[in-house]
C-alpha positions, 0 to 999 in steps of 0.5 A, a space after each residue: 156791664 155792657 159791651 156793645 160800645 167797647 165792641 163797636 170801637 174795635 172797627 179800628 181794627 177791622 182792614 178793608 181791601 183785604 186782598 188787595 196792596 195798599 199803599 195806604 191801609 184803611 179800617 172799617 172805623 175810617 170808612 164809616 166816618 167817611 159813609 156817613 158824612 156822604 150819605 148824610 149829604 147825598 140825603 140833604 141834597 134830595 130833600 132839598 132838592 128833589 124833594 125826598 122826603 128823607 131825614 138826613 140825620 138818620 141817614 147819617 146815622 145808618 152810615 155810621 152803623 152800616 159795617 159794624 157786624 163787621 167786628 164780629 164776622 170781619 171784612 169779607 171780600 167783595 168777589 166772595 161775599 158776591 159770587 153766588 146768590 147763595 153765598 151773598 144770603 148766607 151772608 146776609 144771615 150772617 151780618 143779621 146774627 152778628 147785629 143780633 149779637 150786638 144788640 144783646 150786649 146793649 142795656 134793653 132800655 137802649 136797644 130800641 134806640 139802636 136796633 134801627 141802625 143795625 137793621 138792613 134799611 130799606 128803600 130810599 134810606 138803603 139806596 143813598 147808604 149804598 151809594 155812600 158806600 160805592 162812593 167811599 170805595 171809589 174814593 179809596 180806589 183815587 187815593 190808591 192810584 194817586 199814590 201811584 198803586 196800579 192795584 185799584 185801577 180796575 176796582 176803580 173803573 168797575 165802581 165808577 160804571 156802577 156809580 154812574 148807573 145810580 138813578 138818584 140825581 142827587 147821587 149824580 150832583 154829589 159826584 159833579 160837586 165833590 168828585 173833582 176835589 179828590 183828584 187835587 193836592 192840597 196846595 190845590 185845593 189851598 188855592 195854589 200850585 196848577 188850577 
């Protein structure tokens, strides 16, 4: 018996934004659906238009893995895991040992098929998959204040700067391309109601 799925489908469980109100609860299963389809996108638009030589479905990939030591080690928050360069490797060595812990709990025959997505990537793959990231944060800082919850305001400020630093252009377009649309009420975004 093997449970590095039945683990893995416990990120339903893990709630992000910890110490913060939220008007509306997010897990980390949510957010990594979300990463990925970004990150998936991000990656297309700099293959097909700059040229990146990317694959874009192992992008993908690695957004939907990018949390999933979460399930053992939890959601630690971002000013804690951030406070010192110290705390942040500790917990790096930590992320490693719960990706460790997972992968054993694989059939050896399946590890290699997976390791690669429980491995920190590197390069272009790790820069579009933090931006992913940054960007699902940023996303959930919108629907927070829409919903009329003044908790994420700065959250949201403080991404949106680090968002706008990002030198990738295709970063940049997918945040002109799609960006606006979270801001919208769904008969907006159905065609109707103010434009």
């Amino acid at each position: 018996m093997h449970h590095f799925f039945a683990y893995v489908a416990r990120l339903r469980y893990i709630r992000r934004w910890g110490l913060m109100r939220s008007v509306m609860p997010e897990n980390d299963a949510e957010h990594s659906l979300q990463v990925a389809m970004i990150a998936h996108a991000i990656a297309a638009i700099g293959r097909d238009s700059y040229g990146r030589a990317c694959d874009p479905e192992h992008i993908l990939a690695l957004g939907v893995y990018h949390d999933v030591s979460e399930v053992i080690t939890g959601d630690m928050p971002t000013p804690v895991k951030y406070h010192s360069m110290e705390l942040r490797g500790a917990y790096k060595d930590v992320e490693r040992m719960a990706n460790e812990r997972l992968l054993s709990m694989l059939p050896g025959s399946l590890q290699p098929a997976i390791r690669p997505y429980l491995t920190e990537p590197e390069g272009y793959d790790r820069a579009v998959v933090k931006a992913a990231d940054s960007i699902s944060a940023y996303l959930k800082c919108i629907e927070e204040k829409r919903a009329g919850n003044r908790e994420f305001e700065a959250a949201g400020e403080s991404i949106r700067q680090s968002l706008e630093a990002i030198d990738l252009p295709e970063v940049q377009d997918f945040l002109r391309m799609f960006l606006p649309s979270f801001e919208l009420s769904l008969d907006e975004l159905n065609g109707g109601g103010a434009q």
